[in-house]
N, C-alpha and C positions, 0 to 999 in steps of 0.2 A: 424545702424545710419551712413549717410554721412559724411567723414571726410578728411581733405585734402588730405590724404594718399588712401584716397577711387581707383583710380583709378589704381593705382600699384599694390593694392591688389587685384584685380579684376585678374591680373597676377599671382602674386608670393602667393598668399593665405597669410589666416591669422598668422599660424606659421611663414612663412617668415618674414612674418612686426615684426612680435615678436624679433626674432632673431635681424634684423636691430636696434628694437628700444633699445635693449640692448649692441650693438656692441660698441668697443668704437675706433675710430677711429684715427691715427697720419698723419697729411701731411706735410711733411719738404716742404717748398717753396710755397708761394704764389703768384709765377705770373701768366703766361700767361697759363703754364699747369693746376700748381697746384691749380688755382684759380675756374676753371671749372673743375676738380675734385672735390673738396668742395662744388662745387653750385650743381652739380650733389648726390651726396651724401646727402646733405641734404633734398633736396627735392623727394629723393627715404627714407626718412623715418630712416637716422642715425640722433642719438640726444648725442650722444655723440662723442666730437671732440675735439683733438689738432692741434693746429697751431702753426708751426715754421717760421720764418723766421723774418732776421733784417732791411728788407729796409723798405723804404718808396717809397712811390706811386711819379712817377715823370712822365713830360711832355710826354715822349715817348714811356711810358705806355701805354696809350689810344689806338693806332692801335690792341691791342690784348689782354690786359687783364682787367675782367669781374668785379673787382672793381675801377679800373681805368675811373675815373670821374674830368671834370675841381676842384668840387669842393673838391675832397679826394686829389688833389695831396700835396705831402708836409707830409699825415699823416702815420701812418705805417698800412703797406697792412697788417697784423692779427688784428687790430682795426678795420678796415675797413670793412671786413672780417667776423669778429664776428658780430659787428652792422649787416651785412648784413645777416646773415647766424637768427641773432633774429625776426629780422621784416619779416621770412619767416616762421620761428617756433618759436617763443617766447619760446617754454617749451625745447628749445636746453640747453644743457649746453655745453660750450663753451671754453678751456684755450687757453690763449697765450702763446708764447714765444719770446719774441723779442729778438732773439739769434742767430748767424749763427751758423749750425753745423759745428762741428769739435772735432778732439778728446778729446782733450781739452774741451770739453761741453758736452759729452756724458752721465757724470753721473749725469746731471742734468733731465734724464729719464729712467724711468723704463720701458723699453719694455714689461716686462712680463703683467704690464697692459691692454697694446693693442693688440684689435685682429686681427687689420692690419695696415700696415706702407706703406707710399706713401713717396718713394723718386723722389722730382722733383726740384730735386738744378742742381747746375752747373757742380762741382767740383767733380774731379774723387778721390782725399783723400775721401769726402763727401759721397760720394756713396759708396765707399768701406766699411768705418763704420759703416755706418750703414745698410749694409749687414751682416756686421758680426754681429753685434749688434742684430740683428733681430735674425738672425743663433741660436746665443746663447741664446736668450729667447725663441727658438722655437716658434716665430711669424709668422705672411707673411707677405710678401711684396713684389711691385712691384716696378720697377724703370722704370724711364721716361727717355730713349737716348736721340738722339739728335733731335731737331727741328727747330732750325734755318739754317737760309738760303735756306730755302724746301718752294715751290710750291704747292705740290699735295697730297693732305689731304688720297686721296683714297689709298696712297701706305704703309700707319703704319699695321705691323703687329703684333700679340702676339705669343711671344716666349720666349723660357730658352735662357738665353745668350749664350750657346754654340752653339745656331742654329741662329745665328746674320749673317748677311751681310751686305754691303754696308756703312751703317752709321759709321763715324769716330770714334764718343766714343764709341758705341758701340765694336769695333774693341779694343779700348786699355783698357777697360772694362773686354772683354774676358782675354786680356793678362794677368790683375791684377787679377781677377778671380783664373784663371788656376795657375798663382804663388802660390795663395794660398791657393791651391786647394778646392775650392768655389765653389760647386755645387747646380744645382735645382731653381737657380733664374730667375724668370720670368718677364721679360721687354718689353717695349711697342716701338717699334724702327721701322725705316724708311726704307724700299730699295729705294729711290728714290737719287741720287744723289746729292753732294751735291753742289749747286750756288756758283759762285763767287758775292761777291757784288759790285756792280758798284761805283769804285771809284769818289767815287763826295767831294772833302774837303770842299764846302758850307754846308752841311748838316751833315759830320763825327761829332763825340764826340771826337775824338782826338782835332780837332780844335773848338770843340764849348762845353766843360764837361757842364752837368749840373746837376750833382753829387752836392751834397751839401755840406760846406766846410769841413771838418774832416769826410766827410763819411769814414766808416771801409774798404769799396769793392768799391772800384769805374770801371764804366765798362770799361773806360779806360785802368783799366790793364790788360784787356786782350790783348793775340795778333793779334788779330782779334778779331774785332766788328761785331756780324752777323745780317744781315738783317732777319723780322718776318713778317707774317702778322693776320690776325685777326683767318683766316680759318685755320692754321696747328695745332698751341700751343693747340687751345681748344678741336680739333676732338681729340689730344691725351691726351689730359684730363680729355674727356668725356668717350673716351676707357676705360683709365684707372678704372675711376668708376666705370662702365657697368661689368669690370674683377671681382673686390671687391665684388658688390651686387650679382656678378652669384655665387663667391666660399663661398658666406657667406650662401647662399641660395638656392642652389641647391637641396641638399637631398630634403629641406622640400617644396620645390617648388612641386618635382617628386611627393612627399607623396599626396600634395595638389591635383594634375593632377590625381593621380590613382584609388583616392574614386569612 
C-alpha cells in the first residue's frame, strides 16, 4: 500500500523505514541549518524528534531559514517547527525545548535516549558539551562548522574534525577538541574561504538591533555580524540529514539491495 514514505522506500527498503520510524532524533538549533535538517528528517520517515533552541523567528530570518515566514516572525522557531514538522506527519511526535544550550542546561537531557544528536548552534562552549555529552552516552553526532559569510554551497565537506581545513571554527574546534582529547567526531564544514562583509551601517544590526527587548542572545553581541544567504545554511543541513539517514541505515539498506 502507497504511503508518503512510498518513495524513500523504494530506496532504502522496508527495514530501513523501520529503523527510521523508530529513531529518536535531538537537533540543538533551529535556524538556517538546523531547520533544513529537521525538514529533511522528517520527510525521510523519522517520527521521533527533539528541538532545542530559544529564539524567536525574526525579520532577517527570511533570506535562509525554512520556517521563517512574514507571518511566524515574532514566534519561537521549535513551535514553529513542530507545527511545521505535524502538518507533514501528523503521527510525529514531537518535544520542545525552548532553552539555549549550555552547561548549565544539560541535565535537562538525557542523551542516552537519542540515537543521534545535531549540533548546529553557534557557540564553541555549546559545541564542546555537547560532544562530550554525547561521548558520554555513547551517542552520534554530527556538528555543523561554520557557514556564514560563504558563497559556494558545492565546497562543504564531511569529515572527523581532525581532518578540518580552512573554516575558522572549525580550526578552534580542533584546538578544543585536542585539549581534551576528543576524538572521532564527525562534522559538516566548509574549505571555502571565508567573506568579509561589506560594511554598509544603513543595514548593520549594530545600528539597527532588532532583537526583541530583554532577549537572552542578542546578535549584536557578537564580534562580527556574518552575512548568509538562502543556498549555504540549507545545502549543510540537508548534508547533514543525508549523513544521519545513511549511518542509521546502511546495514539494512545493503541487506535490502543483496536479496
Amino acid at each position: 500500500m502507497l504511503n508518503q514514505f512510498s518513495r524513500t522506500e523504494i530506496l532504502l527498503g522496508k527495514e530501513a523505514m523501520e529503523i527510521l520510524n523508530k529513531a529518536h532524533i535531538a537537533v540543538f538549533g533551529v535556524g538556517g541549518v538546523g531547520g533544513y535538517t529537521v525538514e529533511a528528517l522528517i520527510r525521510s520517515g523519522i517520527q521521533h524528534i527533539d528541538l532545542i533552541d530559544d529564539d524567536t523567528v525574526s525579520l532577517t530570518n527570511l533570506n535562509r531559514q525554512i520556517i521563517a515566514t512574514h507571518s511566524t516572525i515574532g514566534k519561537y522557531k521549535v513551535d514553529v517547527m513542530k507545527e511545521r514538522i505535524l502538518d507533514i506527519n501528523p503521527s510525529a511526535e514531537v518535544n520542545v525545548h525552548k532553552c539555549f544550550y549550555l552547561p548549565e542546561t544539560r541535565d535537562l537531557f538525557d542523551f542516552t535516549k537519542y540515537d543521534y544528536v545535531v549540533d548546529a548552534v553557534d557557540t564553541v562552549t555549546a559545541k564542546i558539551n555537547l560532544i562530550l555529552q554525547a561521548k558520554e552516552a555513547c551517542t552520534k553526532i554530527i556538528c555543523s562548522m561554520g557557514v556564514g559569510n560563504k558563497m559556494d554551497p558545492t565546497q562543504f565537506q564531511v569529515a572527523d574534525i581532525s581532518q578540518t581545513s580552512v573554516c575558522p571554527l572549525a580550526r578552534v574546534m580542533r584546538q578544543e577538541c585536542k585539549k581534551r582529547k576528543i576524538k572521532n567526531v564527525k562534522v559538516v564544514f566548509s574549505t571555502e574561504k571565508v567573506l568579509r562583509p561589506i560594511e554598509d551601517m544603513a543595514i548593520s544590526c549594530r545600528q539597527h538591533c532588532i532583537c526583541p527587548p530583554g532577549a537572552q542572545h542578542k546578535c549584536t553581541e557578537r564580534r562580527d555580524i556574518p552575512g548568509s544567504t538562502a543556498f549555504v545554511p540549507s545545502v549543510a543541513g540537508l548534508i547533514i540529514a543525508s549523513e544521519i539517514i545513511k549511518d542509521l541505515t546502511q546495514e539494512a539498506t545493503a541487506r535490502a539491495r543483496s536479496l
